[in-house]
ZAZAMI-973781 format. One line per 8 residues: number of its first residue (from 0); for each residue x, y, z of C-alpha. Coordinates in Angstrom, 2 decimals. Layout:
// residues N
NUM = X Y Z | ...
This chain:
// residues 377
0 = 0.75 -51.42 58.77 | 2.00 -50.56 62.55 | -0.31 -46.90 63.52 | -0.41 -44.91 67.00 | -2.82 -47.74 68.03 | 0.09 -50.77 67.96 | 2.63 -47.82 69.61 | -0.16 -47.28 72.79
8 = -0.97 -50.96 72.60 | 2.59 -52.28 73.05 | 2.72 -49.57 75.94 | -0.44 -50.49 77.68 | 0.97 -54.21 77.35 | 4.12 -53.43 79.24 | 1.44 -51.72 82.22 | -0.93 -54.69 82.59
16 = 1.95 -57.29 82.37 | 0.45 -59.05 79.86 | -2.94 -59.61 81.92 | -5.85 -60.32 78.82 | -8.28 -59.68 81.14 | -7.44 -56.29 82.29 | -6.44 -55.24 78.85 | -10.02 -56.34 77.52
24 = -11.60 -54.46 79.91 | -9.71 -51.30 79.06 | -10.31 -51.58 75.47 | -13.68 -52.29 75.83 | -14.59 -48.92 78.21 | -12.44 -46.53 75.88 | -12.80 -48.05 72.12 | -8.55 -46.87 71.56
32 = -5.84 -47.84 73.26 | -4.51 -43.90 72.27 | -7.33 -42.75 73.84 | -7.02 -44.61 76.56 | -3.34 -43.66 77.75 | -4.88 -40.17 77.34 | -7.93 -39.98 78.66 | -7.46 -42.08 82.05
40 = -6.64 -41.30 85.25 | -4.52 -43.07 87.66 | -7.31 -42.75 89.97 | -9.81 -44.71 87.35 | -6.85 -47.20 87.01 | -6.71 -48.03 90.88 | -10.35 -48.32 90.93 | -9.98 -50.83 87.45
48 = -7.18 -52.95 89.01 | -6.82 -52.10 93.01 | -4.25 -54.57 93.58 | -1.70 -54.63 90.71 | -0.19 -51.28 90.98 | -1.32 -50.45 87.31 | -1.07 -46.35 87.45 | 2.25 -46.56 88.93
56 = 3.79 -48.78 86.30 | 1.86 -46.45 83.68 | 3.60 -43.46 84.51 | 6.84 -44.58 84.34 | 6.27 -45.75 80.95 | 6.39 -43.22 77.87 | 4.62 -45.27 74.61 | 7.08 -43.57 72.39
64 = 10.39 -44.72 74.08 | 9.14 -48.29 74.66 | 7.98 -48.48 70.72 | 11.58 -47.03 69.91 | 13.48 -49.35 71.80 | 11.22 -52.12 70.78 | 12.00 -52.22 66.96 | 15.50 -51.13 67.43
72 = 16.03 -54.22 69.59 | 13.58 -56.59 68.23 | 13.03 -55.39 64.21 | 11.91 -58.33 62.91 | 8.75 -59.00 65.42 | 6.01 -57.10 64.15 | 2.59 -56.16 66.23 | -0.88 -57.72 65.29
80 = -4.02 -55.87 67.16 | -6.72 -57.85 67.91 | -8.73 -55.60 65.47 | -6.17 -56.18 62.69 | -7.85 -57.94 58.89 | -4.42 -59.99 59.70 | -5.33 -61.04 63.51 | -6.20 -65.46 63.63
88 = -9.72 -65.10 62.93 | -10.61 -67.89 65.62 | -8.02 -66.31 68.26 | -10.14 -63.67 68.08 | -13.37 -65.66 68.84 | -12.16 -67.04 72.33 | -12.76 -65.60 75.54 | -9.86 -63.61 76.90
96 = -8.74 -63.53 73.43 | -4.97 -61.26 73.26 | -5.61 -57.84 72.28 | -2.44 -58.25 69.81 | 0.16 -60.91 69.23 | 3.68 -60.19 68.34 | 4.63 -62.26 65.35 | 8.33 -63.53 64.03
104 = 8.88 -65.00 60.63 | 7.14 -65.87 57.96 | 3.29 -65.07 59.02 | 0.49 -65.59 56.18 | -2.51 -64.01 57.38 | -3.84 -65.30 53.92 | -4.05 -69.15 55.28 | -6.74 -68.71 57.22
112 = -8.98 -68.91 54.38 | -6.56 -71.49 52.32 | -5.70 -74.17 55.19 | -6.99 -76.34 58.21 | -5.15 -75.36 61.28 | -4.74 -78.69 63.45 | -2.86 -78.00 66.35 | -1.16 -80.88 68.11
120 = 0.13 -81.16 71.89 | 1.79 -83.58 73.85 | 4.57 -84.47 76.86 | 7.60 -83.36 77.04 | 9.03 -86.73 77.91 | 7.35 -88.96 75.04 | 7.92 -92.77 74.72 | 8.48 -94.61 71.13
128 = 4.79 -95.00 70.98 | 4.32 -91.32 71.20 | 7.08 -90.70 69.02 | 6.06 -92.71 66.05 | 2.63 -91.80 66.25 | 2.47 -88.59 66.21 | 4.66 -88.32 63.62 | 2.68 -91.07 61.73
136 = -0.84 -88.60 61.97 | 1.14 -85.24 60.39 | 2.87 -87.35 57.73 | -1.09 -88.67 56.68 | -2.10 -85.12 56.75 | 0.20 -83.83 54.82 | -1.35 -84.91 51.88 | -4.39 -82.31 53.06
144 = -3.86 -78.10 53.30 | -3.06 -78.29 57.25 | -0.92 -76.00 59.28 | 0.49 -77.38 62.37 | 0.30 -75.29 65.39 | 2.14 -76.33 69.11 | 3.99 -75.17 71.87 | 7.58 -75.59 70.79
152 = 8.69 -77.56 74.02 | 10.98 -80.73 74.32 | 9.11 -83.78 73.29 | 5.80 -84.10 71.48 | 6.09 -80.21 70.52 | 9.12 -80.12 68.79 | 8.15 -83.34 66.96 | 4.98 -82.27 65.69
160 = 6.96 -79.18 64.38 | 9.71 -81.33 62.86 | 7.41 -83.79 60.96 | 5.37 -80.81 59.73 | 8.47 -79.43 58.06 | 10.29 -81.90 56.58 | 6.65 -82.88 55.08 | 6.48 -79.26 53.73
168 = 3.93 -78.14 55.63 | 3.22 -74.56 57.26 | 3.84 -74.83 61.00 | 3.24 -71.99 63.84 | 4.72 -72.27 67.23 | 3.29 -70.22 70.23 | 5.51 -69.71 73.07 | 4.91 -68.85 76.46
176 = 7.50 -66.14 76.85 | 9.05 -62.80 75.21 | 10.62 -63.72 71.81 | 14.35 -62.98 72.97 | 13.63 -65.90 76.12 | 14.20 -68.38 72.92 | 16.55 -70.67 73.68 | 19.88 -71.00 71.63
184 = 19.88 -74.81 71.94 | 16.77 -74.62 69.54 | 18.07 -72.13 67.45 | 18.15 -74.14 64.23 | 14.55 -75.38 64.67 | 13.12 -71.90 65.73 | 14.87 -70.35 62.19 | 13.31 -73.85 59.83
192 = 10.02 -72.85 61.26 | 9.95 -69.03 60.85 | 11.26 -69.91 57.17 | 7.94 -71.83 56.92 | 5.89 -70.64 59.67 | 5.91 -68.40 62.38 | 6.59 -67.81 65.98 | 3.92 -65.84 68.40
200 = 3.67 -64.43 71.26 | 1.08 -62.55 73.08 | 4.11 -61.49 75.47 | 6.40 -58.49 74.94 | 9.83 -59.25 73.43 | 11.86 -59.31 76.73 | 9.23 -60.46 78.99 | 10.72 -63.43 81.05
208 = 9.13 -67.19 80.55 | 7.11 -67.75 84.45 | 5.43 -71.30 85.13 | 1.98 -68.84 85.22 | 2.41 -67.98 81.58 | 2.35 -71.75 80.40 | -1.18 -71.77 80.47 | -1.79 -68.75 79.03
216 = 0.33 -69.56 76.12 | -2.12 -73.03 76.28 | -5.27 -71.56 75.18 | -4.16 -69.29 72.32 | -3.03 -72.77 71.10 | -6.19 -74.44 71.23 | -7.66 -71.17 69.94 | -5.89 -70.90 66.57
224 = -7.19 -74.26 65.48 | -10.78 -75.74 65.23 | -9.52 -79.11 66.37 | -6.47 -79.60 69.24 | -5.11 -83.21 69.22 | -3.37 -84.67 72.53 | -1.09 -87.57 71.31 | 0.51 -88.76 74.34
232 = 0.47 -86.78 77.41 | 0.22 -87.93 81.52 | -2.25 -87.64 84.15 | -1.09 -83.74 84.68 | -0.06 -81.76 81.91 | -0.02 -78.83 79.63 | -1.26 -81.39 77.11 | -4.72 -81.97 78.95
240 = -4.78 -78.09 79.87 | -4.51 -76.94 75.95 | -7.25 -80.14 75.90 | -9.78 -78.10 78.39 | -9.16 -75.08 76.73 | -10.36 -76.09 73.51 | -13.31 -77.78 74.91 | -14.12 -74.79 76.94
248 = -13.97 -73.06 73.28 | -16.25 -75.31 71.69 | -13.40 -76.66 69.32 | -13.32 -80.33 68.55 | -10.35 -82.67 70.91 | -9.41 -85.59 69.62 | -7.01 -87.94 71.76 | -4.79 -90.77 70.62
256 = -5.98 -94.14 71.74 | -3.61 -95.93 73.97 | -3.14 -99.32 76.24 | -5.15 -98.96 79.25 | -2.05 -99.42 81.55 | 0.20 -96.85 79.71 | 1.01 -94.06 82.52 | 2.53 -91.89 79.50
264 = -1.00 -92.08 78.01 | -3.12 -91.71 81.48 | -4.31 -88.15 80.41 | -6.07 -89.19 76.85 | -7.61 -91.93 78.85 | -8.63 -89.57 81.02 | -9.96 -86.98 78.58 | -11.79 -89.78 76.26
272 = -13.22 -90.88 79.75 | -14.83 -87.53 80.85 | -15.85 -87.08 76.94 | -13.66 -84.02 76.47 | -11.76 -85.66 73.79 | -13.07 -87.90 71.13 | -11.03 -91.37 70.80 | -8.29 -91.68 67.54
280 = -9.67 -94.53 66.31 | -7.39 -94.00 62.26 | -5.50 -91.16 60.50 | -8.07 -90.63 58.09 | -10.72 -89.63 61.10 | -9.12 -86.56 61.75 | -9.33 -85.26 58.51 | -12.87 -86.26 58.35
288 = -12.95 -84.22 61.31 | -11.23 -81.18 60.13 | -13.42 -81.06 57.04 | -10.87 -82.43 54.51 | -11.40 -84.70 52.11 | -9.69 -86.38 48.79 | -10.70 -83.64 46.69 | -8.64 -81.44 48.80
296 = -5.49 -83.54 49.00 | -2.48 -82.08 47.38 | -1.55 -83.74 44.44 | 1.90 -84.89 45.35 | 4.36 -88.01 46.17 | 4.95 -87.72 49.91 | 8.47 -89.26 49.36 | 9.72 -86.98 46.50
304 = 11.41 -84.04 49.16 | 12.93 -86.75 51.18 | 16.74 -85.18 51.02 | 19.35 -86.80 49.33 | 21.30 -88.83 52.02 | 24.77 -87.10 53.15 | 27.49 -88.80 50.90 | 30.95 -90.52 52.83
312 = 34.21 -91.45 50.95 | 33.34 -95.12 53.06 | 31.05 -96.81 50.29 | 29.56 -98.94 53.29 | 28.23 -95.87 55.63 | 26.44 -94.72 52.23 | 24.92 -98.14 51.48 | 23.70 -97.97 55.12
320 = 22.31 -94.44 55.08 | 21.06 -95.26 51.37 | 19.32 -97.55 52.64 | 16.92 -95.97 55.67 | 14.28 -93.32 55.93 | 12.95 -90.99 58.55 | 9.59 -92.63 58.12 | 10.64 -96.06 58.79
328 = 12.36 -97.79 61.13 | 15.49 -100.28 60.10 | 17.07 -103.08 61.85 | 20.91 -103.34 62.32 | 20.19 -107.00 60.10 | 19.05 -104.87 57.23 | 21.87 -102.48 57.52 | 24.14 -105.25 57.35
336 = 22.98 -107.12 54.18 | 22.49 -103.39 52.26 | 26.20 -102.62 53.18 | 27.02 -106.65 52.48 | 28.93 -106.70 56.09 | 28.73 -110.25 57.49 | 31.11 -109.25 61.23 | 28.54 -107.33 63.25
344 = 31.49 -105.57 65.31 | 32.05 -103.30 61.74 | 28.63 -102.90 61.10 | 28.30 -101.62 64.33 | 31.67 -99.93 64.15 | 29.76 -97.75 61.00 | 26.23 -96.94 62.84 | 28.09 -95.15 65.84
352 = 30.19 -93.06 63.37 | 26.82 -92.21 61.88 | 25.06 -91.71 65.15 | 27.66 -89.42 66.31 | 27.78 -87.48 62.80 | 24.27 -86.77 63.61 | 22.68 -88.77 60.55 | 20.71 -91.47 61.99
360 = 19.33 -92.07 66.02 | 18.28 -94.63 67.55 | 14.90 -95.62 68.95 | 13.82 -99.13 70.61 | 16.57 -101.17 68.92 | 16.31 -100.22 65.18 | 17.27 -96.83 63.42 | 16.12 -94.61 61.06
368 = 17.41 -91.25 59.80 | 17.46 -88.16 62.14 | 14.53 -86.09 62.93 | 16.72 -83.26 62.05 | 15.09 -79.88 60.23 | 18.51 -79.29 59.12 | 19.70 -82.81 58.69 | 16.55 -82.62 55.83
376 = 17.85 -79.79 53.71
């Protein structure tokens, strides 16, 4: 339930810009972030923050009108103080932990105590290798009570999102912006996961996405989760940052193993190498790690939500798509004897009306069906 505390919170927020460290130390000297707004004077606040112009930016803000405008033009994020029963228990162990998180969607407080949060970063630019394996690691855990927590950006992100819903699991996306900076050309991702998940921010609704805030958004990844795996991510990335972050937290970093000459891998080389990640030596070593075991699997066939293929009134494009899985790759060979098409020029004729339908893609040279959210329902 939202009090006087989230109203003055959400206010005191708007002052510091966002900066944990400020807002820790303000909390910390007055116990109440009413109090606080009351009690101080802009002359304590210069003396708190000498640089950032804090007492100006207070006055001009009245906690009252900002809370107003906030639900009327963002009523379905709702305010979680640090001191909340519902706040991430291990957010709230980190240093500079957020003072409150503004939530979107489907949040269950409740699965801290039921579920293993893994959370799972990457590059934005992954090769097939990346791809497959990442995808390969959530589909072996879904068998275990995980939730899935990353970034939400291009590339390993968005696929460890993807593969955690169409394998039904609970998946939580932290962004590095405001909630309204969420970009239309993810719209249909951002609504799957706040179906089955959430979307958080330790940012006010309209506060801009800024290069700075990446980083910030990094370790409130690492911190929801007692174990941050980096699948594929270069020499310098957000991928090795969320890596240090956890480490710095005393969480557990696992990276993916990788060719010794892979650039696109360079940075889990270089984490295994300076022991701040542990090497991915199998799929089942992770959930050793995270404290799973059979007795804990869910009792389930990992095939049985795979969606019924989209029908065609062309009997051949349904043998094809009949024929494939998002799991698996398939060659344009196999296509060819499932549809019984000997000329290659039709067969090929039939996978670009698929491709551009948006039912299968393409990766190396075989196919398999899209990594598509709503291409799954």
């Amino acid at each position: 339930m939202e009090t006087q505390e989230h109203v003055y919170y959400h206010a005191w927020n708007l002052a510091t810009l966002t900066n944990a460290g400020l807002l820790g130390k303000i909390k910390k000297y007055y116990g109440s972030w009413e109090k606080a707004w009351i009690k101080t004077s802009d002359a304590a606040l210069t003396r708190l923050s000498p640089k950032s112009q804090l007492a100006a930016r207070k006055r001009e803000i009245s906690p009252a009108g900002t809370w107003e405008h906030f639900k009327k033009s963002s009523p379905n994020i709702q305010v979680i103080l640090n001191e909340d029963a519902s706040f991430p228990p291990l957010l709230r162990e980190i240093h500079k932990a957020p003072q409150g998180i503004y939530v979107r969607g489907n949040y269950d407080a409740a699965l801290a105590k039921t579920h293993t949060f893994l959370s799972v970063v990457g590059t934005r630019r992954p090769s097939v290798y990346g791809i497959i394996q990442t995808q390969k690691i959530i589909q072996y855990g879904a068998g275990y009570p995980i939730v899935i927590v990353s970034g939400l950006a291009h590339g390993i992100d968005t696929i460890a999102h993807e593969t955690a819903l169409l394998e039904k699991l609970p998946t939580w996306a932290v962004i590095g912006h405001g909630h309204l900076g969420l970009g239309s050309h993810q719209r249909d991702l951002i609504r799957m996961i706040e179906e089955n998940g959430c979307t958080i921010s330790e940012y006010p609704p309209e506060c801009p996405a800024e290069s700075f805030r990446f980083p910030e958004r990094n370790r409130i990844i690492a911190g929801l989760s007692p174990l941050t795996l980096v699948t594929e991510a270069p020499i310098r990335s957000g991928a090795n940052i969320t890596a240090i972050s956890a480490r710095d937290e005393n969480r557990e970093v696992f990276a993916l193993c990788a060719d010794i000459d892979r650039i696109d891998c360079a940075g889990n080389l270089s984490l295994i190498e300076q022991h701040i990640a542990t090497p991915l030596t199998s799929y089942h070593a992770l959930v050793e790690a995270l404290g799973l075991d059979g007795a804990q699997a869910r009792q389930m066939q990992l095939d049985t939500h795979e969606r019924s293929p989209q029908r065609f009134q062309d009997a051949a494009m349904n043998a094809i798509v009949d024929c494939m899985s998002y799991k698996s790759f398939t060659s344009v060979s196999e296509m060819m004897q499932a549809a019984s098409i000997s000329d290659i020029t039709i067969i090929l004729q039939k996978i670009s009306l698929l491709e551009l339908k948006g039912c299968i893609e393409k990766i190396g040279g075989n196919f398999r069906l899209k990594m598509s959210p709503m291409a799954k329902r």
